[in-house]
N, C-alpha and C positions, 0 to 999 in steps of 0.2 A: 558502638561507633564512638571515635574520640573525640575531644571537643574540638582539634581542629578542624577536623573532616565536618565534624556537624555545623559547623560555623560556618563551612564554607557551604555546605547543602544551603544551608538558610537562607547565606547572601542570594545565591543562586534562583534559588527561590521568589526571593524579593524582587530580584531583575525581572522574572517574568511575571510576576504581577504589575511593577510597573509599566514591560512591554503592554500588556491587557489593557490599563486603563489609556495606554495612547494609541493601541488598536481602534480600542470603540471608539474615541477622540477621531481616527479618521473615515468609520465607520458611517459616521454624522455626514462628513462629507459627501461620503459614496452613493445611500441611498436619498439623499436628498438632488445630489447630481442626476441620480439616476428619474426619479421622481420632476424632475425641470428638462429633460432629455438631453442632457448634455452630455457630449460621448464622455466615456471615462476608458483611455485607453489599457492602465494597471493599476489591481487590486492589490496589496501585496503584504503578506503578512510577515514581520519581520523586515530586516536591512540589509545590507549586503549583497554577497554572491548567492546566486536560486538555487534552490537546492532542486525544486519543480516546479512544473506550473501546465494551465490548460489553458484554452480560448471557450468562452462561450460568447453567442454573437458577435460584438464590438470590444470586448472586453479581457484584457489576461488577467488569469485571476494566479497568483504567484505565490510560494513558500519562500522565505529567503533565509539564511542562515543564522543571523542574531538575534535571536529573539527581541527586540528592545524597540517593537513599536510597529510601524508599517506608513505606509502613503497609498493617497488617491492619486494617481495620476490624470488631469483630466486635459481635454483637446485644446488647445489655445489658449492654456492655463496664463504661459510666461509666453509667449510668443503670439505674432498675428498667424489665421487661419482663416481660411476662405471656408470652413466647414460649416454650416450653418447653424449644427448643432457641436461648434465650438462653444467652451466657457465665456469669451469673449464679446459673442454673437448673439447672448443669450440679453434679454430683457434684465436691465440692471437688479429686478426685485430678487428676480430668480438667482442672480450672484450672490447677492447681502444672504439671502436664505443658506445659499451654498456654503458662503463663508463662515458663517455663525454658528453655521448646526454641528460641527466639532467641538465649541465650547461647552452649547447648549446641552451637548448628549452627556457630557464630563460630569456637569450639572446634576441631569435625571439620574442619571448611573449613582450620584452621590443621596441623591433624593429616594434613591428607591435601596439602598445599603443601609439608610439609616429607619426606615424603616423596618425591616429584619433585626435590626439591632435594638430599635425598643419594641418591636413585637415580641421580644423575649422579657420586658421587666413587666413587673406581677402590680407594680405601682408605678405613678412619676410625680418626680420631685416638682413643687412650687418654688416663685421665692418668698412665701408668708411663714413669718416666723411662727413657728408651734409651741417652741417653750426654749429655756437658755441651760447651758451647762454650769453647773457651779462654780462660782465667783466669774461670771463671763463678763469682760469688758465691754459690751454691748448693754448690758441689761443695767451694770452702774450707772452705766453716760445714760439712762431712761429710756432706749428703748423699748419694747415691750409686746408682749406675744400678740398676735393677730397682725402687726405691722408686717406692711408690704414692699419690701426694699426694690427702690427703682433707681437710687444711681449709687458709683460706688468711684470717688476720684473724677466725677464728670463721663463715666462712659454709665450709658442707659441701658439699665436690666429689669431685662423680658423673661427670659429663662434662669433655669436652673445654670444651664451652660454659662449663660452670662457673667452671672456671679459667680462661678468657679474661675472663669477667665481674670475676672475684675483683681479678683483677689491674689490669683498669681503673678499680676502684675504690679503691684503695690510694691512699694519702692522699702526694703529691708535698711534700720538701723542695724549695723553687724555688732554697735558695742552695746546695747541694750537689749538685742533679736529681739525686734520689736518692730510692727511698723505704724503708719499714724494713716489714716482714712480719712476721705470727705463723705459721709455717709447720708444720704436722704430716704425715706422711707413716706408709706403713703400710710393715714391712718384716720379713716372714718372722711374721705374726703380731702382731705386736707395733707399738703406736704409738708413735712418736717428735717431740719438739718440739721445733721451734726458735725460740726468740724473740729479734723486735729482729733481726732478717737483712736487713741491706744490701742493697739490689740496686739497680742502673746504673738509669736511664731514656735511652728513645732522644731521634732529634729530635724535634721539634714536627711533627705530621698535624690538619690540620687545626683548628688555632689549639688543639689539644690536646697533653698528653705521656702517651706512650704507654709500659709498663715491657717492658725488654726482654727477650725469652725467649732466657734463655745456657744454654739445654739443650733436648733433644730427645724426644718422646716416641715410643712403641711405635706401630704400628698394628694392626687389627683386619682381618681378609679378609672381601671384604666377599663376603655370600649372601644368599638369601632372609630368612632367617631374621637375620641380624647386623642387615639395612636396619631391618625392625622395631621389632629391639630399640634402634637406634638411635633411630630418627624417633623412637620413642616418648620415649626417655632423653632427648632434646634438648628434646623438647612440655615436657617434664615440668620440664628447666631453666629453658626460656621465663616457663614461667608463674611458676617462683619468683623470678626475674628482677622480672617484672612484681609481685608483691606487694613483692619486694626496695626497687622503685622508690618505689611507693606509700607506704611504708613512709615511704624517704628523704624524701619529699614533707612529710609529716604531722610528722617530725622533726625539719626543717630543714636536713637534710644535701645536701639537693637544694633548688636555688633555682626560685622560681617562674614566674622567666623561662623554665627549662629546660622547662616543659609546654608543648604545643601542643595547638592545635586543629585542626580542617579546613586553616585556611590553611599552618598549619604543618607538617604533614602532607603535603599535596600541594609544596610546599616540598620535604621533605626525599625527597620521589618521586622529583622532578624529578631532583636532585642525584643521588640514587643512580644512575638512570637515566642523567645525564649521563655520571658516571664512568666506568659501564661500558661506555656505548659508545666510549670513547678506548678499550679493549682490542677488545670484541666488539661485536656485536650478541647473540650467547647473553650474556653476561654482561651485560647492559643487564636483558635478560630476567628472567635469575634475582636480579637487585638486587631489581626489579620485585616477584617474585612474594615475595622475604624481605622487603621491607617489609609487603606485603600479609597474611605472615603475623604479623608483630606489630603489624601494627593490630587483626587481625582478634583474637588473642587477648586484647589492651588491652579491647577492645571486651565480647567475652566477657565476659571479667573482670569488670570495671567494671559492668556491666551487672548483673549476680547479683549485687554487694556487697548487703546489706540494709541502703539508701539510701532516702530516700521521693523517688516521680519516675521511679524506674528498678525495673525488673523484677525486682530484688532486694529491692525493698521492698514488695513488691504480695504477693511469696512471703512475707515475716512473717506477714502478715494473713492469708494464706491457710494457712499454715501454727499461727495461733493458733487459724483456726476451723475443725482437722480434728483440733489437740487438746483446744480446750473443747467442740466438736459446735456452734456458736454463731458468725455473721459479728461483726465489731466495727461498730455501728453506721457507717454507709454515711457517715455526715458527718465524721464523725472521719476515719474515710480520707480522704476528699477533703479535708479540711484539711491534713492532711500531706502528702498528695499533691501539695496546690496551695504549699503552702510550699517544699517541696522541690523545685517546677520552677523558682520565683522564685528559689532560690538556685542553682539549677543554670543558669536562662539567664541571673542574672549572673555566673557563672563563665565562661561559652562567652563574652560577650560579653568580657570583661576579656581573656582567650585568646586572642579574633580578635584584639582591639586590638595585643597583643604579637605577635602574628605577623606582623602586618600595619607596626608600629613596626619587626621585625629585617628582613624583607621588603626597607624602604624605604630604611633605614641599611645594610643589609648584614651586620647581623651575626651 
């Protein structure tokens, strides 16, 4: 197979595993609807034109043509219905539940991926330092093995993840490749700081500079009971991660070429996927399944912000009228509603475009 052809398998590829993670995203919806008896008129797997579909009971259950997601259709979603077992009709707890459980399932799906992915390490990493590499800039400034590093630049670490995160964000001198840390560590009780701590950067990975780790940490044995506490500890960096990012976004510190969309995504599938299969095929796999976990929690995320358009903003509303006892007129919603998709599909649109611009260019 040629690399173009295989390149475009890849993308291909990538599209439907992002269609999957916004399947189950509306999955959440469906049996939760179903679960609070609200009709759900279509199930519908994929977008577009149907390819097929069937009726059980109250419900069509559909194939549609694009792979790249699906929807709940439910009864009195966007419109009044006299149905009683309308969306609309229903007891407002039952909405909030309805509306949430798309994010929430983004979430478990990510929760339960990363599990499978440290069910496969043999150890896991702390952040207690174990011992330093020779001439480590760490260990000159005093710090010193058994310390427990808990911030790095003011962001607070808990994991391993953490401190990988911290550090790739550490702001690069380019004429000295060098960068300068606020470092805190815990030792015997007590916090200690270092600021302004030098430390080496390696070479260039991937048109990036990476800071070099000139010391070593502790590990953890792994059991039932450690995987848990892991997956969990790790979920829990992810998603600070992901507000971290957002964050960077909203402030500038991240450029807004760095966002992607769909095409950019399945892009960066692709690429992981490729890497790993120059070592394995299992390592192809679990690239695979950690991107799919940080789309899936992006997604999440994103998704709940209280946004109008997105499932976080539907939760306001529904949330004002379980504490006035009163809906917000039905128009006003849909005005924000419809403002907020306007500004959200020219966001995607701008999105594609840059994905589709590095795609082309290469870069």
């Amino acid at each position: 197979m040629n690399t173009v052809l295989q390149s475009a398998l890849l993308i291909v590829i990538g599209v439907l595993l992002f269609g999957l993670i916004i399947f189950i995203h509306e999955f959440g919806h469906f049996f939760t609807a179903k679960l609070s008896r609200v009709r759900v008129n279509e199930f519908a797997i994929g977008m577009g034109p149907k390819l097929f579909s069937f009726t059980r009971g109250e419900t069509q259950y559909a194939l549609r043509l694009l792979p790249i997601g699906g929807y709940c259709a439910m009864e009195g979603e966007d419109e009044k219905s006299d149905d009683p077992h309308a969306f609309g009709n229903r007891p407002v707890w039952q909405r909030i539940i309805v509306v949430a459980a798309g994010g929430i399932m983004n979430i478990l799906l990510a929760i339960l991926l990363m599990m499978i992915l440290r069910g496969q390490d043999s150890i896991y990493a702390t952040t207690q330092i174990a011992k330093f590499a020779e001439g480590s800039a760490l260990e000159t400034a005093g710090v010193q093995a058994g310390d427990v590093i808990t911030s790095i630049d003011g962001y607070a670490i808990y994991t391993d993840q953490d401190l990988t995160f911290a550090l790739s964000m550490a702001s690069l001198d380019v004429t000295t490749d060098t960068t300068t840390l606020d470092l805190e560590v815990r030792r015997g009780g007590e916090t200690i700081r270092f600021d302004d701590l030098t430390v080496n950067m390696s070479e260039e990975i991937d048109g990036r500079r990476h800071v070099v780790l000139d010391f070593y940490v502790t590990g953890q044995e792994k059991n039932v009971l450690t995987l848990v506490q892991k997956s969990f500890a790790d979920m829990a960096s992810t998603v600070r991660m992901v507000f971290e990012s957002l964050i960077g976004l909203l402030t500038g510190r991240f450029d807004f070429n760095e966002l992607a969309g769909p095409v950019g995504t399945a892009q960066a599938v692709t690429q992981m996927a490729s890497a790993g299969l120059q070592r394995s095929f299992g390592d192809a796999v679990n690239n695979i399944l950690y991107m799919m976990l940080i789309i899936s929690v992006n997604l999440g995320i994103v998704n709940l912000l209280p946004l109008p358009a997105l499932d976080g903003g539907r939760l306001v509303f529904l949330l004002i009228e379980a504490i006035f006892r009163r809906p917000v007129p039905p128009r006003y919603e849909r005005w924000v509603h419809a403002g907020g998709f306007v500004l959200l599909l020219c966001l995607m649109v701008a999105v594609t475009f840059n994905d589709i611009a590095r795609l082309v260019t290469g870069g």
